[in-house]
One Martini backbone bead per residue (centre of mass of N, CA, C, O) as a GRO file, in nm:
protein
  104
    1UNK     BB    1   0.524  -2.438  -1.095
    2UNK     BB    2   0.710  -2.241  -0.963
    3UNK     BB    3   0.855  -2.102  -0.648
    4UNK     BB    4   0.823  -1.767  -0.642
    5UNK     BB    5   0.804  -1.436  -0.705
    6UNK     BB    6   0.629  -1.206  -0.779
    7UNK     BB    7   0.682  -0.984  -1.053
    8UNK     BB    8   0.618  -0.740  -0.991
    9UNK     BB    9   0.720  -0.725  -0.727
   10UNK     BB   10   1.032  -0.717  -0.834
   11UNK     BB   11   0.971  -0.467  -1.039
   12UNK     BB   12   0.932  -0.270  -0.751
   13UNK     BB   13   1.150  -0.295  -0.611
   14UNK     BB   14   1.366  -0.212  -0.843
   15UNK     BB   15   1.223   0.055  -0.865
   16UNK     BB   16   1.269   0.170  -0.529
   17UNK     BB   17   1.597   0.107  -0.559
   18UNK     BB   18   1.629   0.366  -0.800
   19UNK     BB   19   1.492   0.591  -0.561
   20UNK     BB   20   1.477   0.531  -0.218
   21UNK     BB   21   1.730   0.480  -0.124
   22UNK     BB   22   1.719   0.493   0.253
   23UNK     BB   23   1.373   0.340   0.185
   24UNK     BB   24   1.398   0.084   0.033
   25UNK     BB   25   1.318  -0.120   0.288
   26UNK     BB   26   1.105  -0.032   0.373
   27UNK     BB   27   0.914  -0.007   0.105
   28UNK     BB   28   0.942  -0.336   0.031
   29UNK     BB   29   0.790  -0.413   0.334
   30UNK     BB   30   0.500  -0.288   0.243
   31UNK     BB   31   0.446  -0.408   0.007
   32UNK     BB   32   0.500  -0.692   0.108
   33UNK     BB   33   0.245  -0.700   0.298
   34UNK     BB   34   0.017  -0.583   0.139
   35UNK     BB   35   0.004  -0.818  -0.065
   36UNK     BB   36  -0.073  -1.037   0.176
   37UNK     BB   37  -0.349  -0.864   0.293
   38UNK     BB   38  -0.476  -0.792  -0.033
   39UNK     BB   39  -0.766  -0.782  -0.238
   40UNK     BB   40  -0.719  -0.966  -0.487
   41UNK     BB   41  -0.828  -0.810  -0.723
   42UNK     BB   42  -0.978  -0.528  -0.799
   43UNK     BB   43  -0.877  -0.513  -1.142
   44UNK     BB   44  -1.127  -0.685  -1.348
   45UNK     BB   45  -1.291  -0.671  -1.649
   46UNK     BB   46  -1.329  -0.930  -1.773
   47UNK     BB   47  -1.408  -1.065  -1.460
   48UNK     BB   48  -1.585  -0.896  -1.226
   49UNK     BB   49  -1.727  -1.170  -1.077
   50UNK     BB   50  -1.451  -1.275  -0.971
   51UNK     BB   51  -1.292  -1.333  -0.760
   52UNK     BB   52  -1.093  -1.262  -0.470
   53UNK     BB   53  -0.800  -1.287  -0.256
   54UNK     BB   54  -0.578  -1.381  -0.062
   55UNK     BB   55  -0.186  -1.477  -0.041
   56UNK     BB   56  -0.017  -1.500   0.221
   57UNK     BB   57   0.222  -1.390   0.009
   58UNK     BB   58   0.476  -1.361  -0.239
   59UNK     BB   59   0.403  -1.601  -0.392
   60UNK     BB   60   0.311  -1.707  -0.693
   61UNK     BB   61   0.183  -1.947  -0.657
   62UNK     BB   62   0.023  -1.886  -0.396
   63UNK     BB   63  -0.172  -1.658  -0.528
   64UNK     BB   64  -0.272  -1.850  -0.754
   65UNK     BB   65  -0.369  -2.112  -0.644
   66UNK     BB   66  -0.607  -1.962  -0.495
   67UNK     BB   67  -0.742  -1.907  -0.707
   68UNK     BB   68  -0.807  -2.157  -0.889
   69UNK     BB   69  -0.914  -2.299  -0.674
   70UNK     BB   70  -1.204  -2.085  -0.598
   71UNK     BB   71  -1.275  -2.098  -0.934
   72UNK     BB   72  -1.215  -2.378  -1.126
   73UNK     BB   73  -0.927  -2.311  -1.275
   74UNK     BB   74  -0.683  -2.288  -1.510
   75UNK     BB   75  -0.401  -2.178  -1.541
   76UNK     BB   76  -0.412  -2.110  -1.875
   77UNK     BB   77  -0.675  -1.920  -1.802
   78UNK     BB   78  -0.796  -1.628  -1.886
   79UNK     BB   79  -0.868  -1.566  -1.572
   80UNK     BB   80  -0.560  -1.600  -1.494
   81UNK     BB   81  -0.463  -1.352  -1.691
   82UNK     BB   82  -0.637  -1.139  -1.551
   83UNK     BB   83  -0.577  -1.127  -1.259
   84UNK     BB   84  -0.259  -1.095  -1.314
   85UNK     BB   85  -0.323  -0.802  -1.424
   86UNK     BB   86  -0.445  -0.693  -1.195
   87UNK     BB   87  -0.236  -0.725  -0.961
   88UNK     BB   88  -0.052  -0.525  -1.129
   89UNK     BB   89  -0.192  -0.290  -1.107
   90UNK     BB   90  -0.219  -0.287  -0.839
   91UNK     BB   91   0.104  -0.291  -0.758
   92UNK     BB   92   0.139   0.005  -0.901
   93UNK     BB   93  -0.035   0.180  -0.776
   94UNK     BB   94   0.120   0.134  -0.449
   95UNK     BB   95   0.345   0.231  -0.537
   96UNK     BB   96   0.286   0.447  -0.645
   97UNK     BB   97   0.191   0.600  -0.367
   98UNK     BB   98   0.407   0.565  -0.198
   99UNK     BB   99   0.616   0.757  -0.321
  100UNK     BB  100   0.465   0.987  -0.315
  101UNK     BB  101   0.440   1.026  -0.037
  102UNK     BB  102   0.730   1.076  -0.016
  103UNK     BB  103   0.824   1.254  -0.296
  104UNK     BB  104   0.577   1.475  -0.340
   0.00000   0.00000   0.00000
């Protein structure tokens, strides 16, 4: 796996970058701090009692490594595919939230 940005984050920034005009820098500066400092997953169905990791990074490597170290999974294993879409939702609810609170 290379390391890059997480795609999630990514395309949270590009959404951002889309509404949020001369606010788009403070809000995807926020966006990833909160990311770097948030145990995730919270939503994660299928594999309720798997840990939550904290990423202390924006990088997709680093954020899935601890994961699959902590739990003892292969990266192409169902648990780190779930876990994964758990974070996406997680990032998606934290834009929904900040977005409103300046906009709505």
């Amino acid at each position: 796996m290379e390391a890059s940005l997480c795609g999630t984050l990514a395309v949270a920034a590009g959404f951002i970058g889309l509404v949020a005009g001369d606010k788009q820098n403070a809000l995807v500066k926020e966006l990833f701090n909160w990311y770097k400092q948030a145990e995730l997953p919270v939503y994660n169905p299928e594999f309720p009692d798997h840990a939550v990791t904290v990423a202390d990074s924006t990088m997709c490597y680093d954020s899935v490594a601890k994961f699959i170290e902590t739990e003892g999974v292969a990266f192409g294993s169902p648990e780190r595919s779930s876990r994964c879409a758990g974070v996406a939702a997680e990032v998606v609810r934290k834009t929904a939230t900040m977005l409103n609170r300046e906009f709505a």
